[in-house]
PyMOL CGO cylinders between C-alpha atoms (Angstrom):
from pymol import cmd
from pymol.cgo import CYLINDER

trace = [
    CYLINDER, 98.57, 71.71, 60.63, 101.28, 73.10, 63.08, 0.3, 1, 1, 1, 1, 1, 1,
    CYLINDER, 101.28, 73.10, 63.08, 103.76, 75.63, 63.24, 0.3, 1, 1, 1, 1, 1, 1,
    CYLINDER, 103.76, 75.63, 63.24, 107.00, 75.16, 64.84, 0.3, 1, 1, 1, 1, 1, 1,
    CYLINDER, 107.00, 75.16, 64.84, 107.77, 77.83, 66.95, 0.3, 1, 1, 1, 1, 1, 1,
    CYLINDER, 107.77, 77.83, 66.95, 110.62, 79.90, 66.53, 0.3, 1, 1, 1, 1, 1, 1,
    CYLINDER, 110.62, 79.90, 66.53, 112.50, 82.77, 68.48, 0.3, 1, 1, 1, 1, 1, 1,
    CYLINDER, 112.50, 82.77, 68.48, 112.30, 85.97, 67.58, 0.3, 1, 1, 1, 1, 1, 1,
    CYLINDER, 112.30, 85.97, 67.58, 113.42, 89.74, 68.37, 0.3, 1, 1, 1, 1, 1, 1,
    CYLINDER, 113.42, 89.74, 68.37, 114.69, 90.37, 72.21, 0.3, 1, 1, 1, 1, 1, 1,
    CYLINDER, 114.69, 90.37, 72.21, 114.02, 86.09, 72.81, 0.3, 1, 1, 1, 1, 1, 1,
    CYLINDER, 114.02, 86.09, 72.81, 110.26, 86.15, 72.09, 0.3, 1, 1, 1, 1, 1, 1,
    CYLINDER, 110.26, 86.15, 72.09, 108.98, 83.07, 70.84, 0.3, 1, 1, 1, 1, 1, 1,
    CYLINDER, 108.98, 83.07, 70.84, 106.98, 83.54, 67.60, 0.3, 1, 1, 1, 1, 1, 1,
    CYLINDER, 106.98, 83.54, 67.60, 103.16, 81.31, 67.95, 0.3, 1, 1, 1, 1, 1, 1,
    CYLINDER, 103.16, 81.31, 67.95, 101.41, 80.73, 64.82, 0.3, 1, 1, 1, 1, 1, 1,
    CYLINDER, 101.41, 80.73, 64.82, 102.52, 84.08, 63.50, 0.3, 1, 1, 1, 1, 1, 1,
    CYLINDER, 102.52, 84.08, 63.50, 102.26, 86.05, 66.78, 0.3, 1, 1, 1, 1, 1, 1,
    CYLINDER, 102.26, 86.05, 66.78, 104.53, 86.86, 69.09, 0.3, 1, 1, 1, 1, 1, 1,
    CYLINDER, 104.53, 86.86, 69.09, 104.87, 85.76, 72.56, 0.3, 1, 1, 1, 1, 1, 1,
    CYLINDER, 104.87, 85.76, 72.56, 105.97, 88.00, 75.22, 0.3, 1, 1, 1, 1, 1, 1,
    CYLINDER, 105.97, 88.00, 75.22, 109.00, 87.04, 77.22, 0.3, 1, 1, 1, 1, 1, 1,
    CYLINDER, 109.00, 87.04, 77.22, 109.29, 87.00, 81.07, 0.3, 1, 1, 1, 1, 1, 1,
    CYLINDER, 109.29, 87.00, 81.07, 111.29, 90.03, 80.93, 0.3, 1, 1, 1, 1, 1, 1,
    CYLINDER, 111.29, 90.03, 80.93, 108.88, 91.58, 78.44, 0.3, 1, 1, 1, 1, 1, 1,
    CYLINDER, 108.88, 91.58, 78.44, 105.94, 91.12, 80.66, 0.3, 1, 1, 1, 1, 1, 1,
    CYLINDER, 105.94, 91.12, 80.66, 107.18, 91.99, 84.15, 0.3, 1, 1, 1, 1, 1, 1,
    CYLINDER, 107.18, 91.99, 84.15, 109.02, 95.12, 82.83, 0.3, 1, 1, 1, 1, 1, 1,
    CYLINDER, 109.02, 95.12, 82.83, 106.06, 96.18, 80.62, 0.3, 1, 1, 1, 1, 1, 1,
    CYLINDER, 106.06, 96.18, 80.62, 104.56, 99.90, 82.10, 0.3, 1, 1, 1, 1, 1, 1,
    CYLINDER, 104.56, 99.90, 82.10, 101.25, 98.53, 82.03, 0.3, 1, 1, 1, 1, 1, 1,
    CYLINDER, 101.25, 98.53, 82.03, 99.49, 100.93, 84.65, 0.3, 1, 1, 1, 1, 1, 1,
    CYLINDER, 99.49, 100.93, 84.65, 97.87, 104.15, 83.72, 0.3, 1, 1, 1, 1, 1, 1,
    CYLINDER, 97.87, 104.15, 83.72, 97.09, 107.41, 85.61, 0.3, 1, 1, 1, 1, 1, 1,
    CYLINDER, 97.09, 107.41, 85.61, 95.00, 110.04, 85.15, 0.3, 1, 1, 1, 1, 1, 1,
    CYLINDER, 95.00, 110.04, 85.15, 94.14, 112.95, 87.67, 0.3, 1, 1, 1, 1, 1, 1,
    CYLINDER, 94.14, 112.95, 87.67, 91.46, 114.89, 89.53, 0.3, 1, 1, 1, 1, 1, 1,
    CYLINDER, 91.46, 114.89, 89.53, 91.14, 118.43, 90.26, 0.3, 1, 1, 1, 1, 1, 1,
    CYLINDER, 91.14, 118.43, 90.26, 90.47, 118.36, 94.02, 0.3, 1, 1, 1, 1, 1, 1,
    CYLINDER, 90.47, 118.36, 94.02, 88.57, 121.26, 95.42, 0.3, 1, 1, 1, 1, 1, 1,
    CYLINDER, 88.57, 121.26, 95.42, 88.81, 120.04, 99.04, 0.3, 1, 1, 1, 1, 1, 1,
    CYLINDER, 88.81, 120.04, 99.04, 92.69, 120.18, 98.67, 0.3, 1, 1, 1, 1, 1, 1,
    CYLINDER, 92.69, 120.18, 98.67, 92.73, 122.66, 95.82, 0.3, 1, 1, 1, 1, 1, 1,
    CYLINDER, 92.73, 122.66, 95.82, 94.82, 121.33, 93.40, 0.3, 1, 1, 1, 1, 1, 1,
    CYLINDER, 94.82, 121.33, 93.40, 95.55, 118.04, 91.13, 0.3, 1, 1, 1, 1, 1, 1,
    CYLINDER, 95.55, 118.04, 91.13, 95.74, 114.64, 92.69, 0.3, 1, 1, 1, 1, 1, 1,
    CYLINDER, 95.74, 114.64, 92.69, 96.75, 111.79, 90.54, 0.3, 1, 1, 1, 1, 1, 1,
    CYLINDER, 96.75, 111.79, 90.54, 95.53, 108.37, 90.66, 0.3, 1, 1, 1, 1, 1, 1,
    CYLINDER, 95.53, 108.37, 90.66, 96.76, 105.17, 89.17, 0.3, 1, 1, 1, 1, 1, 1,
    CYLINDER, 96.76, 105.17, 89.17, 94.87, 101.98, 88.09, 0.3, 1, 1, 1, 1, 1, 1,
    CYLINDER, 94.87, 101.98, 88.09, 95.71, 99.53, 90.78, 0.3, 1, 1, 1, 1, 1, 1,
    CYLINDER, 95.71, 99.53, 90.78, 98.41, 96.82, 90.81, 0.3, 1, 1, 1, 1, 1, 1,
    CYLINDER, 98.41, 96.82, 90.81, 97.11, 93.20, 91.00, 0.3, 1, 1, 1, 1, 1, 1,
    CYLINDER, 97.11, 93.20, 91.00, 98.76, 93.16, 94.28, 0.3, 1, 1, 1, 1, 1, 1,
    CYLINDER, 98.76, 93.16, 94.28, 96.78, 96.29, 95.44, 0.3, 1, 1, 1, 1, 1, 1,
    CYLINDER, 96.78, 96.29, 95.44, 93.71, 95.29, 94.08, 0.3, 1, 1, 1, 1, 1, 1,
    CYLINDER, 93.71, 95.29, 94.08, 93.45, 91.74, 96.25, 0.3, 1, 1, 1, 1, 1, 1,
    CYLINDER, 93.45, 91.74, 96.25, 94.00, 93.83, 99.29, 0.3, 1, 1, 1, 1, 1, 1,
    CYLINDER, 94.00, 93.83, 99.29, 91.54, 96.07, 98.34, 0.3, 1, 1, 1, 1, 1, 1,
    CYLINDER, 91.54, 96.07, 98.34, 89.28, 93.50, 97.07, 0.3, 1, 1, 1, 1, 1, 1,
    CYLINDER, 89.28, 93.50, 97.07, 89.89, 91.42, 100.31, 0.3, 1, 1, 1, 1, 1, 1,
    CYLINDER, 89.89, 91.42, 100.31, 89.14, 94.72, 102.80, 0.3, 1, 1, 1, 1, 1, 1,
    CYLINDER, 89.14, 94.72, 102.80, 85.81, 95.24, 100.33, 0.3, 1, 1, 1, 1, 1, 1,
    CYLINDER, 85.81, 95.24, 100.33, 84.50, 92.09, 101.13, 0.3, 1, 1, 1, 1, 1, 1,
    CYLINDER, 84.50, 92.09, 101.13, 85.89, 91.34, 104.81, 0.3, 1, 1, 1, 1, 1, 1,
    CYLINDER, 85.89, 91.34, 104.81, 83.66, 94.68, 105.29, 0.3, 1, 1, 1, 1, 1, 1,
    CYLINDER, 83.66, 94.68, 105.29, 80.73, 93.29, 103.47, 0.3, 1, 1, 1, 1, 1, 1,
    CYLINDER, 80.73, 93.29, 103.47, 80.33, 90.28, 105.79, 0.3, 1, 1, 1, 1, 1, 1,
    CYLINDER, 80.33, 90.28, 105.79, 80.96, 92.44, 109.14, 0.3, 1, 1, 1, 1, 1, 1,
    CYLINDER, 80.96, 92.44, 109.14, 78.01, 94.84, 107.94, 0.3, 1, 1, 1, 1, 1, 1,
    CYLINDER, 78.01, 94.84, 107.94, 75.40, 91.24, 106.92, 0.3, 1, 1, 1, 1, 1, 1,
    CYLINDER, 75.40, 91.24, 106.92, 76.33, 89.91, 110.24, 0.3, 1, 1, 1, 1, 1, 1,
    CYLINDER, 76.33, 89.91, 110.24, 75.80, 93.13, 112.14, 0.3, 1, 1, 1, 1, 1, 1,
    CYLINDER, 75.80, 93.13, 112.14, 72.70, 93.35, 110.73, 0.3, 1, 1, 1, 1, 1, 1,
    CYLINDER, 72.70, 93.35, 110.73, 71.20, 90.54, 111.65, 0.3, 1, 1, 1, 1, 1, 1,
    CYLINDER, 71.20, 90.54, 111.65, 73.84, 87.78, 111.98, 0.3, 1, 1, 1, 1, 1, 1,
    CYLINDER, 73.84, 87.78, 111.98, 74.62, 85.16, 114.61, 0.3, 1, 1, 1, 1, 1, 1,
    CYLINDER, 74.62, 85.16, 114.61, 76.68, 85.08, 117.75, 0.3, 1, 1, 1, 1, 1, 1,
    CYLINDER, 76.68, 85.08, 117.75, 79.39, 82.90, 118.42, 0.3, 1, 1, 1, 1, 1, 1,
    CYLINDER, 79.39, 82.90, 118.42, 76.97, 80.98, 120.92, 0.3, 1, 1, 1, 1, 1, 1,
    CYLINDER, 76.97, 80.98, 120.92, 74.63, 81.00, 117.06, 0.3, 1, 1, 1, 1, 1, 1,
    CYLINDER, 74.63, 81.00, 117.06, 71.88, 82.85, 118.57, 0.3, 1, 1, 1, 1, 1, 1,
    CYLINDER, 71.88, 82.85, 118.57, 70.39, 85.46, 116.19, 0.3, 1, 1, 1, 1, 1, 1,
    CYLINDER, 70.39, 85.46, 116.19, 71.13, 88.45, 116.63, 0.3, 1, 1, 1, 1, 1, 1,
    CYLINDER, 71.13, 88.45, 116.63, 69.59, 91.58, 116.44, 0.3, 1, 1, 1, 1, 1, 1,
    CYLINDER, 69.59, 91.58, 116.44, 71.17, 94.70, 116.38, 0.3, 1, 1, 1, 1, 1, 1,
    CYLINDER, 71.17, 94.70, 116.38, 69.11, 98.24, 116.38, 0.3, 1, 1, 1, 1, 1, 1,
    CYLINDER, 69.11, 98.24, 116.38, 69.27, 100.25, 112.49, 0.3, 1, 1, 1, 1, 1, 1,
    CYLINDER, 69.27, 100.25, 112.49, 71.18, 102.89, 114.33, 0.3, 1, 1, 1, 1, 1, 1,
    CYLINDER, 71.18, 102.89, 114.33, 74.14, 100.76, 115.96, 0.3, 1, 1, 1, 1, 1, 1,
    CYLINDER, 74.14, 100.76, 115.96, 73.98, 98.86, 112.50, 0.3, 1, 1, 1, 1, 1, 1,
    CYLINDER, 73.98, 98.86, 112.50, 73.76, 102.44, 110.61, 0.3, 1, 1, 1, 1, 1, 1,
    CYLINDER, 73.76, 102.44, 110.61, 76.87, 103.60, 111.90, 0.3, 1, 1, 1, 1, 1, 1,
    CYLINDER, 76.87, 103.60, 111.90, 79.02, 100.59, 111.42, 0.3, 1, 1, 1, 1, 1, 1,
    CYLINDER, 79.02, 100.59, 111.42, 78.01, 100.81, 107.70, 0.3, 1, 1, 1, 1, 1, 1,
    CYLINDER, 78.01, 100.81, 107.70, 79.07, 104.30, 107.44, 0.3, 1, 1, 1, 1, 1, 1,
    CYLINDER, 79.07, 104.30, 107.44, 82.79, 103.44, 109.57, 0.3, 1, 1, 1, 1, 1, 1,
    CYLINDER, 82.79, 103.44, 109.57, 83.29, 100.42, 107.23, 0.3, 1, 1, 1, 1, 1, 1,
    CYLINDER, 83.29, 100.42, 107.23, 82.41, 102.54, 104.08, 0.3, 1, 1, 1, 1, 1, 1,
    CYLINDER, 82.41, 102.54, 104.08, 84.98, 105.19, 105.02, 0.3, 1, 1, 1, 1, 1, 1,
    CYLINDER, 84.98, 105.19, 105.02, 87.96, 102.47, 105.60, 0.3, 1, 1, 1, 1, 1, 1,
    CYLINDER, 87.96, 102.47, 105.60, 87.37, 101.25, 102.17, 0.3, 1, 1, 1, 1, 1, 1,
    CYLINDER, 87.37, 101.25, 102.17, 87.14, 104.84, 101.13, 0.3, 1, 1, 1, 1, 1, 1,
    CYLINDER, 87.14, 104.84, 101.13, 90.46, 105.80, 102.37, 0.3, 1, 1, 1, 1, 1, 1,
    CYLINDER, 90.46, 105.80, 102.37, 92.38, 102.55, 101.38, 0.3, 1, 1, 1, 1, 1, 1,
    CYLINDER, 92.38, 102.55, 101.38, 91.02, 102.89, 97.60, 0.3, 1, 1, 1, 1, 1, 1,
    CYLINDER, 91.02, 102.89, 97.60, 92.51, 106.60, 97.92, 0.3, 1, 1, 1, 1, 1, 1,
    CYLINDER, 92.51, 106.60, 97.92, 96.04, 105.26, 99.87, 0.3, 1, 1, 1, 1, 1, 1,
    CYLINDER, 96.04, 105.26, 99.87, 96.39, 102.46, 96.68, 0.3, 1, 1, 1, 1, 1, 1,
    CYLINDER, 96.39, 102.46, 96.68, 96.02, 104.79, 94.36, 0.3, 1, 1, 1, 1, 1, 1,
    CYLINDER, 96.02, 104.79, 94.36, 96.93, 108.10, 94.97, 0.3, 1, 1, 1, 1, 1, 1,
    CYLINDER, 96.93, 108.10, 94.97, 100.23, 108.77, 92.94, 0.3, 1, 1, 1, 1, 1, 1,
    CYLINDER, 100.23, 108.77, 92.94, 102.83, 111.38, 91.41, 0.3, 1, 1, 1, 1, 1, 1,
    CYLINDER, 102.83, 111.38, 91.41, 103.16, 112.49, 87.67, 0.3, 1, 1, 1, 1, 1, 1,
    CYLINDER, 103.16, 112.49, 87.67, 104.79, 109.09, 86.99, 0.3, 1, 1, 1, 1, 1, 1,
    CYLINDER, 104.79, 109.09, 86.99, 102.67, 106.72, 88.33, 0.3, 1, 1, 1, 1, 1, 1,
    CYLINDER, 102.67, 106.72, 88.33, 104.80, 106.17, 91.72, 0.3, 1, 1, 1, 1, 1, 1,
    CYLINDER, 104.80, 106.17, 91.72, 102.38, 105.70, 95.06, 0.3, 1, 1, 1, 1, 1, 1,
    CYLINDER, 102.38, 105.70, 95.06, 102.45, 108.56, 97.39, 0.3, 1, 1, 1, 1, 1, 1,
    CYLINDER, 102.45, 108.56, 97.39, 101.40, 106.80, 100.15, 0.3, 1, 1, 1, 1, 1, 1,
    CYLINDER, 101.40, 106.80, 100.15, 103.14, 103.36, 101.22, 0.3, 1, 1, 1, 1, 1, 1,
    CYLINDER, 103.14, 103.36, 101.22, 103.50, 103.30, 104.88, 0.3, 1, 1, 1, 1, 1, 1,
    CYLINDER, 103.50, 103.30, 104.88, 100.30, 101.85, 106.67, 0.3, 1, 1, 1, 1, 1, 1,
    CYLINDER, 100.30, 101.85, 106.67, 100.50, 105.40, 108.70, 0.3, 1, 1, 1, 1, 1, 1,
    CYLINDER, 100.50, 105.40, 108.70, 99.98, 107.10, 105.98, 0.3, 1, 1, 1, 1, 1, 1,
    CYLINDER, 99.98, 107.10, 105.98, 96.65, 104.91, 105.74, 0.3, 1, 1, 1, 1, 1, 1,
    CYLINDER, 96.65, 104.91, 105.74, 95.50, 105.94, 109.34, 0.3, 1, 1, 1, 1, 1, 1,
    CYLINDER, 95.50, 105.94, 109.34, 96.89, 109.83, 108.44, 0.3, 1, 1, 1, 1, 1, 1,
    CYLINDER, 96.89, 109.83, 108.44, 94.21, 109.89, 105.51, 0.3, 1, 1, 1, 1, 1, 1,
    CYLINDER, 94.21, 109.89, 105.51, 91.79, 108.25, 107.47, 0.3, 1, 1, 1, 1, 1, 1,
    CYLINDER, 91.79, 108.25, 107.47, 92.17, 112.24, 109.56, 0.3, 1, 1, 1, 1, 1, 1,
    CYLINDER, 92.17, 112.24, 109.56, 91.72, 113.94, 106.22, 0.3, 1, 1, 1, 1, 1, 1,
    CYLINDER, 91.72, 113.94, 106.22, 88.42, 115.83, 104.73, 0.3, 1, 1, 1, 1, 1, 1,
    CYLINDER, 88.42, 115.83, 104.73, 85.54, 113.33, 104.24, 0.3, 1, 1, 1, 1, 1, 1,
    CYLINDER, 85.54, 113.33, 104.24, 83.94, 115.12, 101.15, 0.3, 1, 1, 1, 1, 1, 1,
    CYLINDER, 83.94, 115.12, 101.15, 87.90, 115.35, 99.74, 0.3, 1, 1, 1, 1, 1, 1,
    CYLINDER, 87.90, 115.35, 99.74, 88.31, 111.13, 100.70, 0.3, 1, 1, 1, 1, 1, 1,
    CYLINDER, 88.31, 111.13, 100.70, 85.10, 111.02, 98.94, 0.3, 1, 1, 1, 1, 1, 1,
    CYLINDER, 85.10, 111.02, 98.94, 86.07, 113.16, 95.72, 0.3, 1, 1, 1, 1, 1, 1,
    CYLINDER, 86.07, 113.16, 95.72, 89.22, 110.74, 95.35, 0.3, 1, 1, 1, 1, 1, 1,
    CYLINDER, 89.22, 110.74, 95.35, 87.51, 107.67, 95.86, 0.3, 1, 1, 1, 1, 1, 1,
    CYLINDER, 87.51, 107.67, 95.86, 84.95, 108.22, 93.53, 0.3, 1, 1, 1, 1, 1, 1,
    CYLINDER, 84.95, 108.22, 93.53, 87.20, 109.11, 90.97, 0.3, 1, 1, 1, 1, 1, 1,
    CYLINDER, 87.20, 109.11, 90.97, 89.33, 106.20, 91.33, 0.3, 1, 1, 1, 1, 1, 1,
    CYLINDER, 89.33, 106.20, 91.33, 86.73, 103.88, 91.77, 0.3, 1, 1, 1, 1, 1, 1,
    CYLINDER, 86.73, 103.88, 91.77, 85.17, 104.66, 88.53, 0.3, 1, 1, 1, 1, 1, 1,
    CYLINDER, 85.17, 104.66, 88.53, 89.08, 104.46, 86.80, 0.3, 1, 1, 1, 1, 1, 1,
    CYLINDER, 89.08, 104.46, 86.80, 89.86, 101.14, 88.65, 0.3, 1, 1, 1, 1, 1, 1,
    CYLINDER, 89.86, 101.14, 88.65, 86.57, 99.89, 87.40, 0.3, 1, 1, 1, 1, 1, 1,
    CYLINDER, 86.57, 99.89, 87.40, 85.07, 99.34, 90.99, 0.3, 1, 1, 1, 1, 1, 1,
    CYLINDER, 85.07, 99.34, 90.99, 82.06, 101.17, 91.46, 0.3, 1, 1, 1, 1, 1, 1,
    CYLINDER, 82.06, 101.17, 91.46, 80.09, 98.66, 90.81, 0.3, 1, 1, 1, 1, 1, 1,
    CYLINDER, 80.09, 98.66, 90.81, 80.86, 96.60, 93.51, 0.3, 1, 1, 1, 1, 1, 1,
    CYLINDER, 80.86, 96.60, 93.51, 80.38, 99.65, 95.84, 0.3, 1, 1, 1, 1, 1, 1,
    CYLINDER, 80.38, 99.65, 95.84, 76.70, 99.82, 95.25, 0.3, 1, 1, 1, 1, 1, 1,
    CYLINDER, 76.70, 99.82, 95.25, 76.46, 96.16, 95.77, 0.3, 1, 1, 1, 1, 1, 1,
    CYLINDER, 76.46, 96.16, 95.77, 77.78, 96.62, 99.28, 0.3, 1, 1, 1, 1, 1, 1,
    CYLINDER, 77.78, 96.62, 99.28, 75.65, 99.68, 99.82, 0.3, 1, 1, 1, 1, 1, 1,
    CYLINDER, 75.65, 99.68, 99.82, 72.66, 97.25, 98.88, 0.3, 1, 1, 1, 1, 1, 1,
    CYLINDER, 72.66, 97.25, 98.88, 73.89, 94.33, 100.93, 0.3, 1, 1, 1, 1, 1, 1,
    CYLINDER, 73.89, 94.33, 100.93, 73.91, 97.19, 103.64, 0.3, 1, 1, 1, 1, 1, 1,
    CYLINDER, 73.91, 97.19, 103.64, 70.17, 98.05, 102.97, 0.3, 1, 1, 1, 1, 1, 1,
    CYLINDER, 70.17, 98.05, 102.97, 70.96, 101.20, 101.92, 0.3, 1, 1, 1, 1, 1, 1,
]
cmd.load_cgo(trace, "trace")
């Protein structure tokens, strides 16, 4: 049996006896929460946002691009495809310079005021906070990570790394 659908308040269609969000209604919809952290690095509250869609693929996209530098410094082939192999310290310390570029871009993505607007949206900004306190990067990152549901996938690159 069908139901014919039907229009209903503000021009959402009514589906079997639910209603379907508009175009309007979704795109205008505040759909991204915040929370904060109590920084003792910069002693006082930071706030952080869960991250747009848009924010998240560039995150997501950094995450990963860093993933396959750190397997193919490890042990990865040349451009000529000879194997390479690259001593645990040189390898070591790429690990730790990739980890703190993801570390800083999770904190420039979503750092934010009181109402959920982005403190940080000039790519300088990025490279500023890449200058700031490691253990206050850290303290942000952390936080965030665990609110945008991406710590997870930070110990998987830590164990890609051989960490």
């Amino acid at each position: 049996m069908t139901e014919a659908n039907t229009t209903g308040p503000g021009g959402a269609v009514k589906v079997a006896g639910n209603s379907a969000l508009s175009r309007d209604q979704i795109l205008n919809a505040s759909d991204l929460e915040t929370t904060f952290v109590d920084s003792k690095e910069w002693g006082g509250r930071v706030y952080i946002r869960e991250l747009t869609a848009t924010d998240r693929s560039r995150f997501d996209e950094a995450f990963y691009t860093a993933r396959q530098s750190i397997e193919q410094e490890a042990g990865g082939r040349s451009a000529r495809g000879k194997r390479r192999h690259r001593p645990a310290a040189k390898v070591t310390t790429s690990v730790e310079i990739h980890a703190a570029r993801i570390k800083t871009l999770l904190v420039y993505l979503s750092v934010c005021d009181e109402s959920g607007k982005r403190l940080f949206d000039d790519d300088r900004d990025l490279e500023k906070l890449g200058t700031k306190s490691s253990k206050a990067i850290k303290e942000i990152y952390e936080a965030s990570a665990r609110f945008n549901g991406i710590a997870e996938e930070d110990d998987e690159t830590e164990d890609a790394a051989g960490e």
